[in-house]
VOBA-908120 format. One record per atom (N, C-alpha, C, O, CB): residue number from 1; residue in three letters; y, x, z. Coordinates in nm, 4 decimals, always signed. Glycine has a CB too. Layout:
<sites>
+-----+------+----------+----------+----------+
:  nr : rest :       c2 :       c1 :       c3 :
+-----+------+----------+----------+----------+
: NUM :  ALA :        Y :        X :        Z :
...
+-----+------+----------+----------+----------+
</sites>
This chain:
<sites>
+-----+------+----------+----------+----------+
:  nr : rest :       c2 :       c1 :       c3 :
+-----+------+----------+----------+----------+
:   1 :  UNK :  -0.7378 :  -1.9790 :  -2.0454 :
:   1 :  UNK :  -0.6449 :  -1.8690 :  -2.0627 :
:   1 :  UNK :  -0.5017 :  -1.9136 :  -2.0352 :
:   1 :  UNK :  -0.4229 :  -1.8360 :  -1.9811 :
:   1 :  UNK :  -0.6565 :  -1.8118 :  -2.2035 :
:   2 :  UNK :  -0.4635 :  -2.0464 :  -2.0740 :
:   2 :  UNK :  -0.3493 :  -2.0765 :  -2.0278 :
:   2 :  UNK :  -0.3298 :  -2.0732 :  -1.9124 :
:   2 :  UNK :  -0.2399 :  -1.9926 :  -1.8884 :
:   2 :  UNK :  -0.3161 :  -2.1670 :  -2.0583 :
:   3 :  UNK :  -0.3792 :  -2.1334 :  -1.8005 :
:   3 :  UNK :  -0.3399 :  -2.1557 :  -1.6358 :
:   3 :  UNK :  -0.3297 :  -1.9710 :  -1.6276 :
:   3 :  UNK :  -0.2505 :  -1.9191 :  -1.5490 :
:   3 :  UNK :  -0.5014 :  -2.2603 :  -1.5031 :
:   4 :  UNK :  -0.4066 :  -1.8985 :  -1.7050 :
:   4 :  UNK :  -0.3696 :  -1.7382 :  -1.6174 :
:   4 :  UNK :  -0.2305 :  -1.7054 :  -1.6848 :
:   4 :  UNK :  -0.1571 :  -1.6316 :  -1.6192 :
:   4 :  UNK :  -0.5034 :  -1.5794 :  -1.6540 :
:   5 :  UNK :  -0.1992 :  -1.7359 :  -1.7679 :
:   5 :  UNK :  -0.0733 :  -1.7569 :  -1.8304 :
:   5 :  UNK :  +0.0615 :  -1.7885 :  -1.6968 :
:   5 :  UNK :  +0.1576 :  -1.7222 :  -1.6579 :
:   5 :  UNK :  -0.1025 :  -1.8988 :  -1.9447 :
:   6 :  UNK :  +0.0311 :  -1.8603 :  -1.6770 :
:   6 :  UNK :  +0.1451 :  -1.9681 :  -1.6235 :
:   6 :  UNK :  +0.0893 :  -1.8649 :  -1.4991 :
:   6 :  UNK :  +0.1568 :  -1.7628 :  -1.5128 :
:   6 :  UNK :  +0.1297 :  -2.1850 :  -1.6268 :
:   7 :  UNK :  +0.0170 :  -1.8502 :  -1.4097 :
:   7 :  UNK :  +0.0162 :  -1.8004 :  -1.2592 :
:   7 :  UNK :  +0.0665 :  -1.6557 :  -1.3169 :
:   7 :  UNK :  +0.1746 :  -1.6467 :  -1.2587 :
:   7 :  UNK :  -0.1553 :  -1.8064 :  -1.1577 :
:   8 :  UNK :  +0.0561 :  -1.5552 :  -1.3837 :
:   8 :  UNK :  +0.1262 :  -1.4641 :  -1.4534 :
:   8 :  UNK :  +0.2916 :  -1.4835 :  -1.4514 :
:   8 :  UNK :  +0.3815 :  -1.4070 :  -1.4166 :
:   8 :  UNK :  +0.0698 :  -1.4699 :  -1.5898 :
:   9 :  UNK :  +0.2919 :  -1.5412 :  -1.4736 :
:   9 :  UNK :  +0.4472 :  -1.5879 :  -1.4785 :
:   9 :  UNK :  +0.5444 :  -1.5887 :  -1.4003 :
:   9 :  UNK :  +0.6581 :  -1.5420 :  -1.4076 :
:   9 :  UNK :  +0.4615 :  -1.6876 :  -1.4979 :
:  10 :  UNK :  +0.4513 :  -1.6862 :  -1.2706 :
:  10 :  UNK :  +0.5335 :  -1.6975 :  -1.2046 :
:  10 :  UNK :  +0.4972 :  -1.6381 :  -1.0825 :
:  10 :  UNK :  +0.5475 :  -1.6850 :  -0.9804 :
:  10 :  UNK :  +0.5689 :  -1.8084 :  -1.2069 :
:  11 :  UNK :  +0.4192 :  -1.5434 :  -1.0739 :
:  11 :  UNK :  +0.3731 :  -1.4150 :  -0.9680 :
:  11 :  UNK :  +0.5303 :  -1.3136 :  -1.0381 :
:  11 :  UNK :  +0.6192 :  -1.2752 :  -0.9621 :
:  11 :  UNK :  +0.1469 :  -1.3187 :  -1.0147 :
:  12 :  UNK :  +0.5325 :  -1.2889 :  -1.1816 :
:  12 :  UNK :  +0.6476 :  -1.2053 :  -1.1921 :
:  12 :  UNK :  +0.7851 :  -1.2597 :  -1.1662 :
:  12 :  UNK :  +0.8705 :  -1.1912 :  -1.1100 :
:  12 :  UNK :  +0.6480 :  -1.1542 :  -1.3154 :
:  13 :  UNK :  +0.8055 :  -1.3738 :  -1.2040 :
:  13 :  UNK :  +0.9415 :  -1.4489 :  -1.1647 :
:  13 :  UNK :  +0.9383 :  -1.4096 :  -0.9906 :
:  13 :  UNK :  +1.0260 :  -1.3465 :  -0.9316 :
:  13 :  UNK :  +0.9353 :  -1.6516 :  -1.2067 :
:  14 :  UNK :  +0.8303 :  -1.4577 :  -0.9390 :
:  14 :  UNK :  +0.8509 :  -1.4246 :  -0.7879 :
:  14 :  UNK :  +0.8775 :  -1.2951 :  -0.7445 :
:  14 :  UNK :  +0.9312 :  -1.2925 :  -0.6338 :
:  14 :  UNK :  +0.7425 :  -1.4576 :  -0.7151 :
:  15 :  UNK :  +0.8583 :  -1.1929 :  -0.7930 :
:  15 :  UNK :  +0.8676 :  -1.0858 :  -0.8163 :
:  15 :  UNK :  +1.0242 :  -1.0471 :  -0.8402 :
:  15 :  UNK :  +1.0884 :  -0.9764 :  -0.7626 :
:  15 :  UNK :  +0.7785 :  -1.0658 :  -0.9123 :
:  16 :  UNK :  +1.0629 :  -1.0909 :  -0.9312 :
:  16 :  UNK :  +1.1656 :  -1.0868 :  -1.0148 :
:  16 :  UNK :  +1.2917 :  -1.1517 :  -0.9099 :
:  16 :  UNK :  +1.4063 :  -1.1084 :  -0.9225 :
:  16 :  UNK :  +1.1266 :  -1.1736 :  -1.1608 :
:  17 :  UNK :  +1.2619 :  -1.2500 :  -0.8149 :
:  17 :  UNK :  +1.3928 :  -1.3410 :  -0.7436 :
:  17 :  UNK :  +1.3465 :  -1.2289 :  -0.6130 :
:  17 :  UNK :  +1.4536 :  -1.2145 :  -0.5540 :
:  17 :  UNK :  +1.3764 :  -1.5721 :  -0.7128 :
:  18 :  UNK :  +1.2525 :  -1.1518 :  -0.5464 :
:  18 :  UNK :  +1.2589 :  -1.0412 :  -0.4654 :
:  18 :  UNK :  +1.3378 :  -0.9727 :  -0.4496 :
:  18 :  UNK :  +1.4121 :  -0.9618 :  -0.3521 :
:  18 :  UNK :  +1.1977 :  -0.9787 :  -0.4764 :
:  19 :  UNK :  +1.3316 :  -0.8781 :  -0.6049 :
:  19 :  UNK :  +1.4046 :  -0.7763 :  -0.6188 :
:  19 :  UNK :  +1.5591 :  -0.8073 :  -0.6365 :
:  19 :  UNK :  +1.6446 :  -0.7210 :  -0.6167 :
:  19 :  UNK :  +1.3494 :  -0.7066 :  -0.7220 :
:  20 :  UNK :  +1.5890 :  -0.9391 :  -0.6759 :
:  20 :  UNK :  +1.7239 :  -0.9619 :  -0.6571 :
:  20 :  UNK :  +1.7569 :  -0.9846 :  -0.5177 :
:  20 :  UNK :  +1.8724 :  -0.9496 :  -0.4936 :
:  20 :  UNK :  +1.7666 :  -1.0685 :  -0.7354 :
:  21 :  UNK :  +1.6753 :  -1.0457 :  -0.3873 :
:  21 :  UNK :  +1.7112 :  -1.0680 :  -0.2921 :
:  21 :  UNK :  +1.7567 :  -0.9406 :  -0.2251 :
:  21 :  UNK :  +1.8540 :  -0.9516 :  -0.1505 :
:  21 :  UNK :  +1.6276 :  -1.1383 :  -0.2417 :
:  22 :  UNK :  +1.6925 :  -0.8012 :  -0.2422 :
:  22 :  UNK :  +1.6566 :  -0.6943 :  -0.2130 :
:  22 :  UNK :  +1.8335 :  -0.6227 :  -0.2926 :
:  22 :  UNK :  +1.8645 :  -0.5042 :  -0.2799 :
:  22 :  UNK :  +1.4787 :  -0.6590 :  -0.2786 :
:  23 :  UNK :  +1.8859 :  -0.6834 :  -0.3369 :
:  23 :  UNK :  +2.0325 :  -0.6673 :  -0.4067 :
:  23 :  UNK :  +1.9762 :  -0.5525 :  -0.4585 :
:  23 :  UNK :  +2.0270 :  -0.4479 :  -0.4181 :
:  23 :  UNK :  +2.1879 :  -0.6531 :  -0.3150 :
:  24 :  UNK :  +1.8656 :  -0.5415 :  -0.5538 :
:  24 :  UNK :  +1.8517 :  -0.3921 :  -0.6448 :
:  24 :  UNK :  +1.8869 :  -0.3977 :  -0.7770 :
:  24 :  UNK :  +1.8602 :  -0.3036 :  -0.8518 :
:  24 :  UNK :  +1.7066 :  -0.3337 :  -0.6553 :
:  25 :  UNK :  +1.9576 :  -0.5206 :  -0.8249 :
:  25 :  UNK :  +1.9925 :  -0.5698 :  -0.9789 :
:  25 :  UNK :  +2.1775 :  -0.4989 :  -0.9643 :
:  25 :  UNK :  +2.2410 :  -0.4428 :  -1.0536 :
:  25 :  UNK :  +1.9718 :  -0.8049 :  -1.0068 :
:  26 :  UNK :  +2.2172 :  -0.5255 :  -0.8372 :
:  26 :  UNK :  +2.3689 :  -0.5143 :  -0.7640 :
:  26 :  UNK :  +2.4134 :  -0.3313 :  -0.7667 :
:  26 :  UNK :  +2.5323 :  -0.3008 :  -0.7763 :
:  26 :  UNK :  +2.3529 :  -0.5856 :  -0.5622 :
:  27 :  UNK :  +2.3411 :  -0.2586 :  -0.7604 :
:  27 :  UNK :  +2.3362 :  -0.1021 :  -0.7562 :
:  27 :  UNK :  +2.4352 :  -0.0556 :  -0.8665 :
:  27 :  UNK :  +2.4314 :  -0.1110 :  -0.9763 :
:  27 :  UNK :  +2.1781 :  -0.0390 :  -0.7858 :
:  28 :  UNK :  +2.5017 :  +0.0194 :  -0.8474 :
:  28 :  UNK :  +2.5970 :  +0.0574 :  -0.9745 :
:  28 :  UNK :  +2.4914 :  +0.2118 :  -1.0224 :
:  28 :  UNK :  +2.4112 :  +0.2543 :  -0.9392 :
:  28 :  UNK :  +2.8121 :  +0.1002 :  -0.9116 :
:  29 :  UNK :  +2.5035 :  +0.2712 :  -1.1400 :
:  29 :  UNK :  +2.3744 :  +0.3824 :  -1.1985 :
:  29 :  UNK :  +2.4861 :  +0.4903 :  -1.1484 :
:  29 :  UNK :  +2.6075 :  +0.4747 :  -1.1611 :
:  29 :  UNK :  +2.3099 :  +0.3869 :  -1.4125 :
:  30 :  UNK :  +2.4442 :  +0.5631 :  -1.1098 :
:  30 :  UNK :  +2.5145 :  +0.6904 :  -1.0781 :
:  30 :  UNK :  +2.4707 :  +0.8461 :  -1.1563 :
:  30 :  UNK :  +2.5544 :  +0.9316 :  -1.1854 :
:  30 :  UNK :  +2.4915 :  +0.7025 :  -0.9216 :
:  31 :  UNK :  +2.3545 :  +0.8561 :  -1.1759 :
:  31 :  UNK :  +2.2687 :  +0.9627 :  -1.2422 :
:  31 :  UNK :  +2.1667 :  +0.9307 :  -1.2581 :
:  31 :  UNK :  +2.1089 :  +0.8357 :  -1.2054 :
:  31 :  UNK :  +2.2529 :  +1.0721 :  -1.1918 :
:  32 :  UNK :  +2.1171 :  +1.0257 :  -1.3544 :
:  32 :  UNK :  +2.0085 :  +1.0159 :  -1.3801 :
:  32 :  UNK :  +1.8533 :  +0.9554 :  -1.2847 :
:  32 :  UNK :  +1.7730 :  +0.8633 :  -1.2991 :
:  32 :  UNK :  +2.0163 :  +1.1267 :  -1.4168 :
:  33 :  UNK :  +1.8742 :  +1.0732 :  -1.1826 :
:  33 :  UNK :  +1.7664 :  +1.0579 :  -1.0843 :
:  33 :  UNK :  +1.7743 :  +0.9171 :  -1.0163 :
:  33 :  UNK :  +1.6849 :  +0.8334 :  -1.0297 :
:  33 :  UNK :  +1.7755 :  +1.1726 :  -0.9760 :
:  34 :  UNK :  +1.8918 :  +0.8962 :  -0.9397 :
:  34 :  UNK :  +1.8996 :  +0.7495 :  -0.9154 :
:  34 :  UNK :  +1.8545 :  +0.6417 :  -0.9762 :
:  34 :  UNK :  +1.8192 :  +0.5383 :  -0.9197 :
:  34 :  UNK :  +1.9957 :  +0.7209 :  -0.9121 :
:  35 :  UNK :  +1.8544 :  +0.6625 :  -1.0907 :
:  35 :  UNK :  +1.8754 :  +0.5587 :  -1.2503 :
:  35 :  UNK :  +1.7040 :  +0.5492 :  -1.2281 :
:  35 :  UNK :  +1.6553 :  +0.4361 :  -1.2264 :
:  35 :  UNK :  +1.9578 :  +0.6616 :  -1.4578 :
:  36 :  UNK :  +1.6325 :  +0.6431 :  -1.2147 :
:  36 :  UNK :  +1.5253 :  +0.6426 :  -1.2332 :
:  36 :  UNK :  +1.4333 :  +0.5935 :  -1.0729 :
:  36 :  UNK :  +1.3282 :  +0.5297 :  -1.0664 :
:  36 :  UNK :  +1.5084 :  +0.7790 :  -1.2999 :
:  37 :  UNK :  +1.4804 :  +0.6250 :  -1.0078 :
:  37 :  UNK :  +1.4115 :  +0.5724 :  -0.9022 :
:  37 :  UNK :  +1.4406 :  +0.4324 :  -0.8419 :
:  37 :  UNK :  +1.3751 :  +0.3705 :  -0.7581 :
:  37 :  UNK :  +1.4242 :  +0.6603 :  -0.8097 :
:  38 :  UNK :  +1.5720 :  +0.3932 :  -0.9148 :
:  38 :  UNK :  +1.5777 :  +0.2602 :  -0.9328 :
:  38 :  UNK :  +1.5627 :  +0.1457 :  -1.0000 :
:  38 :  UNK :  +1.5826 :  +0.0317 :  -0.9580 :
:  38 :  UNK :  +1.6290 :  +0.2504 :  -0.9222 :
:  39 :  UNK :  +1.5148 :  +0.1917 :  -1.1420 :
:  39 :  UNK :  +1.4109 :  +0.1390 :  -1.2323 :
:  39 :  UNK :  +1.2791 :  +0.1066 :  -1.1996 :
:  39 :  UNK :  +1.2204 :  -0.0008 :  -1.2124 :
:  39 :  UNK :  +1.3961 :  +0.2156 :  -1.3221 :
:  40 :  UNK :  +1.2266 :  +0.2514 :  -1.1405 :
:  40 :  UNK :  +1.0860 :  +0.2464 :  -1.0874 :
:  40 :  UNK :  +1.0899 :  +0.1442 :  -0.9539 :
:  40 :  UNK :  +1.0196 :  +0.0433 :  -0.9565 :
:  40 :  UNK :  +1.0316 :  +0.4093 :  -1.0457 :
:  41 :  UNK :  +1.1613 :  +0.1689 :  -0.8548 :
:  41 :  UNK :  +1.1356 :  +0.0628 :  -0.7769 :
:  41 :  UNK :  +1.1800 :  -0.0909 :  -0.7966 :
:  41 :  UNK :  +1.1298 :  -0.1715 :  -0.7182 :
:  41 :  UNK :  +1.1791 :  +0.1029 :  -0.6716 :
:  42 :  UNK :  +1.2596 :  -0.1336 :  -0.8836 :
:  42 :  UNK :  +1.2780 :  -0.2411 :  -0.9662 :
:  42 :  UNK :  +1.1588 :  -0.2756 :  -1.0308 :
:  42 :  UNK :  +1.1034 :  -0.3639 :  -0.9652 :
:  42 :  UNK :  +1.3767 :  -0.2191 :  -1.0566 :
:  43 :  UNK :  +1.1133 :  -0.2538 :  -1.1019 :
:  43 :  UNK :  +0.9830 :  -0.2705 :  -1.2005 :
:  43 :  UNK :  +0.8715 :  -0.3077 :  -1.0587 :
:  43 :  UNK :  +0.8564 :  -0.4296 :  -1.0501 :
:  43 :  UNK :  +0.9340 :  -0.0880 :  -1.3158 :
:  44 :  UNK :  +0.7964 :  -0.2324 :  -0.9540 :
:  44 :  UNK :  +0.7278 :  -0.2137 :  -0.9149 :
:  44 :  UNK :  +0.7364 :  -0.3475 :  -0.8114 :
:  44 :  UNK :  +0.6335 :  -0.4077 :  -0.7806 :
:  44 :  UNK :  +0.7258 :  -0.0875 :  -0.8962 :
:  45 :  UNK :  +0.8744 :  -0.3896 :  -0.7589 :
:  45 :  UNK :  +0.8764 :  -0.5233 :  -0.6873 :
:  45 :  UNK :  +0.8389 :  -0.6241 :  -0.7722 :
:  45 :  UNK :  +0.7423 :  -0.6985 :  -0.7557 :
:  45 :  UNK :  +1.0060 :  -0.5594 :  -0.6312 :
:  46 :  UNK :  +0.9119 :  -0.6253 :  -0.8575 :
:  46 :  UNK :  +0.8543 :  -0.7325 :  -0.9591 :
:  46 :  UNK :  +0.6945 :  -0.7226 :  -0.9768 :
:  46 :  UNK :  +0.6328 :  -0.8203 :  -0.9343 :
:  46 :  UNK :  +0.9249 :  -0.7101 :  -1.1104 :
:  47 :  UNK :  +0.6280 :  -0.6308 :  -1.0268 :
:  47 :  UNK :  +0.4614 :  -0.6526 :  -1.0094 :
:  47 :  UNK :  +0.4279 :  -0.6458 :  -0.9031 :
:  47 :  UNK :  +0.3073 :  -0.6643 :  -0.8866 :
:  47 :  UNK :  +0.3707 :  -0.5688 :  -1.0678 :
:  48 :  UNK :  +0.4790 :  -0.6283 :  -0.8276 :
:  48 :  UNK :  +0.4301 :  -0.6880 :  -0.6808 :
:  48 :  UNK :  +0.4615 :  -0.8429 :  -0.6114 :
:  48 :  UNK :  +0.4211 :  -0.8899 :  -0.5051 :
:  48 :  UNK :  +0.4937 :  -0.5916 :  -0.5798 :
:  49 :  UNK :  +0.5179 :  -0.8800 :  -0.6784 :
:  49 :  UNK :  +0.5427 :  -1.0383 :  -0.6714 :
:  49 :  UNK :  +0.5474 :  -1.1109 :  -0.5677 :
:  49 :  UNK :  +0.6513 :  -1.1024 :  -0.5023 :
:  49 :  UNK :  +0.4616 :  -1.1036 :  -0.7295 :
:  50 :  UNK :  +0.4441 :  -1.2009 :  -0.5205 :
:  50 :  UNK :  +0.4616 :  -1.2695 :  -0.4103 :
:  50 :  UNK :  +0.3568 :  -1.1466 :  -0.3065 :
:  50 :  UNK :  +0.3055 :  -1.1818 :  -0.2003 :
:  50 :  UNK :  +0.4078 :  -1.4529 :  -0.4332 :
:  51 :  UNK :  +0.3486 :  -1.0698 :  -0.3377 :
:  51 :  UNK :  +0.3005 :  -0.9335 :  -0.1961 :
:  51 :  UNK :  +0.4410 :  -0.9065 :  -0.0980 :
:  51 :  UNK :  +0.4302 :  -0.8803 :  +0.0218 :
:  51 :  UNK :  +0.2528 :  -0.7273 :  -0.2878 :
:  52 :  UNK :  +0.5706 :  -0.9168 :  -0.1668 :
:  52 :  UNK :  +0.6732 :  -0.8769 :  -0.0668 :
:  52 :  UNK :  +0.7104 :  -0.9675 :  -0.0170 :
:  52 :  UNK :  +0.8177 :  -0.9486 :  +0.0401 :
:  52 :  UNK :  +0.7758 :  -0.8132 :  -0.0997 :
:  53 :  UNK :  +0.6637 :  -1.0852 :  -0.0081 :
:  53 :  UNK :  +0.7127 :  -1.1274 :  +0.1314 :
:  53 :  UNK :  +0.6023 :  -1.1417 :  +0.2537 :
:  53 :  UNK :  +0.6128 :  -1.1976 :  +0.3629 :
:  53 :  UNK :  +0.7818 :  -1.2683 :  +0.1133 :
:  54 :  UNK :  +0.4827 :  -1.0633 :  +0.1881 :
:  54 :  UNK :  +0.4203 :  -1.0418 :  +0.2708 :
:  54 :  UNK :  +0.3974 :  -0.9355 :  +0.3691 :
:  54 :  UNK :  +0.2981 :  -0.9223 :  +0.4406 :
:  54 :  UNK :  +0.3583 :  -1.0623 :  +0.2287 :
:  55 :  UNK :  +0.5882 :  -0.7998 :  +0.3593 :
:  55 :  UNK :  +0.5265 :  -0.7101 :  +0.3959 :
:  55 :  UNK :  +0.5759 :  -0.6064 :  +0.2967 :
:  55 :  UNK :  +0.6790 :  -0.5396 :  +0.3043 :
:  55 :  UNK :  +0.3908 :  -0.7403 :  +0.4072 :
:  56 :  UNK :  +0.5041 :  -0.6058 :  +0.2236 :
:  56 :  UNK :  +0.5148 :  -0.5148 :  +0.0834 :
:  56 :  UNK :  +0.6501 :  -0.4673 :  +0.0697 :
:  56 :  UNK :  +0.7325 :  -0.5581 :  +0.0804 :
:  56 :  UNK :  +0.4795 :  -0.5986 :  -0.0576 :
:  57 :  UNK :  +0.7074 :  -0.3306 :  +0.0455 :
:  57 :  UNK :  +0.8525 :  -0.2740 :  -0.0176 :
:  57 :  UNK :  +0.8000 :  -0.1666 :  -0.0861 :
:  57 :  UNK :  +0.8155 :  -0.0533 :  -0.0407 :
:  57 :  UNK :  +0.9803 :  -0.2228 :  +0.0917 :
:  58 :  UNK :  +0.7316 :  -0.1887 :  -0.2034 :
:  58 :  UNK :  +0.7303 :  -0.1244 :  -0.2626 :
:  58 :  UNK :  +0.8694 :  -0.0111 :  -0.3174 :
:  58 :  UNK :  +0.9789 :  -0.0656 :  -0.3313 :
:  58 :  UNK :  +0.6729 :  -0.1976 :  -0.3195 :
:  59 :  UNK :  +0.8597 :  +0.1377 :  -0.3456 :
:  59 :  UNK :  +0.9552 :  +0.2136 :  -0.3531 :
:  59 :  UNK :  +0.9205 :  +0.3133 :  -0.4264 :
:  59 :  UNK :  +0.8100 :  +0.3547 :  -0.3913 :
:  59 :  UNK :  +1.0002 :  +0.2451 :  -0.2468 :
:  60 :  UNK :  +0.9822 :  +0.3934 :  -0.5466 :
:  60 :  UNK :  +0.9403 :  +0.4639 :  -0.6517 :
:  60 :  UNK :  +1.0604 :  +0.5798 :  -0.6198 :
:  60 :  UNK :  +1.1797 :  +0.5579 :  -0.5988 :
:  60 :  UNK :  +0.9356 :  +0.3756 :  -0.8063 :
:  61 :  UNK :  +0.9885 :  +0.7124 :  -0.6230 :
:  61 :  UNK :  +1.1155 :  +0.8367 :  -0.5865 :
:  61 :  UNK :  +1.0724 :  +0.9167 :  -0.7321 :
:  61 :  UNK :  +0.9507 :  +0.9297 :  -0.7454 :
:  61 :  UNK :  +1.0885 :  +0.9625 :  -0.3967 :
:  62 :  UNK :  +1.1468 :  +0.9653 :  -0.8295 :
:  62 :  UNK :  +1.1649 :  +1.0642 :  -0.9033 :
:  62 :  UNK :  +1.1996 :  +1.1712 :  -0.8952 :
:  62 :  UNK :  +1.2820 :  +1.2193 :  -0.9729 :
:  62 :  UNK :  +1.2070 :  +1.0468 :  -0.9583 :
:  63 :  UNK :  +1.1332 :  +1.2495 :  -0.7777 :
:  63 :  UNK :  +1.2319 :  +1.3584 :  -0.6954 :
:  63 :  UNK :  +1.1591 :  +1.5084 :  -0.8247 :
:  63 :  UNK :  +1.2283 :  +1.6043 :  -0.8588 :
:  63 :  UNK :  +1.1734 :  +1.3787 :  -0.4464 :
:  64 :  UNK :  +1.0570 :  +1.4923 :  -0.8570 :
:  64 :  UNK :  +0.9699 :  +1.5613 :  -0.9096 :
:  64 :  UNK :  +0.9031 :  +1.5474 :  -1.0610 :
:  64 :  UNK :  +0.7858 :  +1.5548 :  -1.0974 :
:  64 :  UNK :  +0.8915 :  +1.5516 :  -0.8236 :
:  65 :  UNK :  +1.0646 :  +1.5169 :  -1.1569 :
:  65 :  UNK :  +1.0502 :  +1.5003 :  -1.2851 :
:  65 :  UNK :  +0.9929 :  +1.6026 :  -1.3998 :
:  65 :  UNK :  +1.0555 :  +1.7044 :  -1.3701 :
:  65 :  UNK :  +1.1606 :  +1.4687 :  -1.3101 :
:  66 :  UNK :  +0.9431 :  +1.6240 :  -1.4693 :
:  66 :  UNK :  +0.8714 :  +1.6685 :  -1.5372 :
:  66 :  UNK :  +1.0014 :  +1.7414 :  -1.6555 :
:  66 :  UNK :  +1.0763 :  +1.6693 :  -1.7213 :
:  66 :  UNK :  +0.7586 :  +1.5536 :  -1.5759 :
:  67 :  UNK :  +1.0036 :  +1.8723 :  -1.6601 :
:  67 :  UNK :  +1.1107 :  +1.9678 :  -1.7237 :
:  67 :  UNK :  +1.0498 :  +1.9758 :  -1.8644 :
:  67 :  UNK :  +0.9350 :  +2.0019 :  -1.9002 :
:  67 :  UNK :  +1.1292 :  +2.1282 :  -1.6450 :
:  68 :  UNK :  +1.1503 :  +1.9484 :  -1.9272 :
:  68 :  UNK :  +1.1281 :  +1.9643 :  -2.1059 :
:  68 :  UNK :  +1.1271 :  +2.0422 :  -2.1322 :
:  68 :  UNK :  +1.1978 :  +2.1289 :  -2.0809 :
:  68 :  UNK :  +1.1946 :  +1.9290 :  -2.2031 :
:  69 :  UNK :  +0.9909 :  +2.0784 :  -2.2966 :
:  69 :  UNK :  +0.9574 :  +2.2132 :  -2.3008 :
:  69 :  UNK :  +1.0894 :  +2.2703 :  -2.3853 :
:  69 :  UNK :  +1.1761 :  +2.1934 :  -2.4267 :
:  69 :  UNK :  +0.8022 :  +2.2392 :  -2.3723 :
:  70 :  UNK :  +1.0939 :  +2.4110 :  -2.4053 :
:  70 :  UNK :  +1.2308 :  +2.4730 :  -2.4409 :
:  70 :  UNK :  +1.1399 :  +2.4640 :  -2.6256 :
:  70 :  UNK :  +1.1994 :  +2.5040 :  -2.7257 :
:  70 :  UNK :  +1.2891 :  +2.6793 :  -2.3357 :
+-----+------+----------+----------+----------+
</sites>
C-alpha cells in the first residue's frame, strides 16, 4: 500500500507543476463563472498528471450552472 502511496503522489505533484506551467495558478478571478471554470480546469490537470505531457489539456466550462431553488 505504500509504493501506491508514493506513485499517487507524485502522478499529482506532476500534475500539479503542469498546471503551473500552463500559468493557470497566474489568472487573476474575475467572476464567478470564470472562477469556476478555472477551478475545474485546475483540479482536472492535476488528476491528469503525467497524461499532459502526453497530449492531454484537459478543460472544464461552467457555461450551464445549475439555478437555485427560490
Amino acid at each position: 500500500m505504500r509504493i501506491s502511496s508514493v506513485v499517487l503522489l507524485v502522478w499529482l505533484v506532476i500534475g500539479a507543476v503542469a498546471a503551473g506551467q500552463r500559468h493557470y495558478y497566474d489568472r487573476p478571478v474575475k467572476d464567478q463563472l470564470k472562477d469556476c471554470n478555472r477551478s475545474g480546469t485546475i483540479a482536472v490537470t492535476v488528476v491528469a498528471g503525467p497524461l499532459n505531457y502526453i497530449g492531454l489539456n484537459p478543460k472544464i466550462s461552467c457555461k450551464h450552472l445549475p439555478e437555485p431553488s427560490k
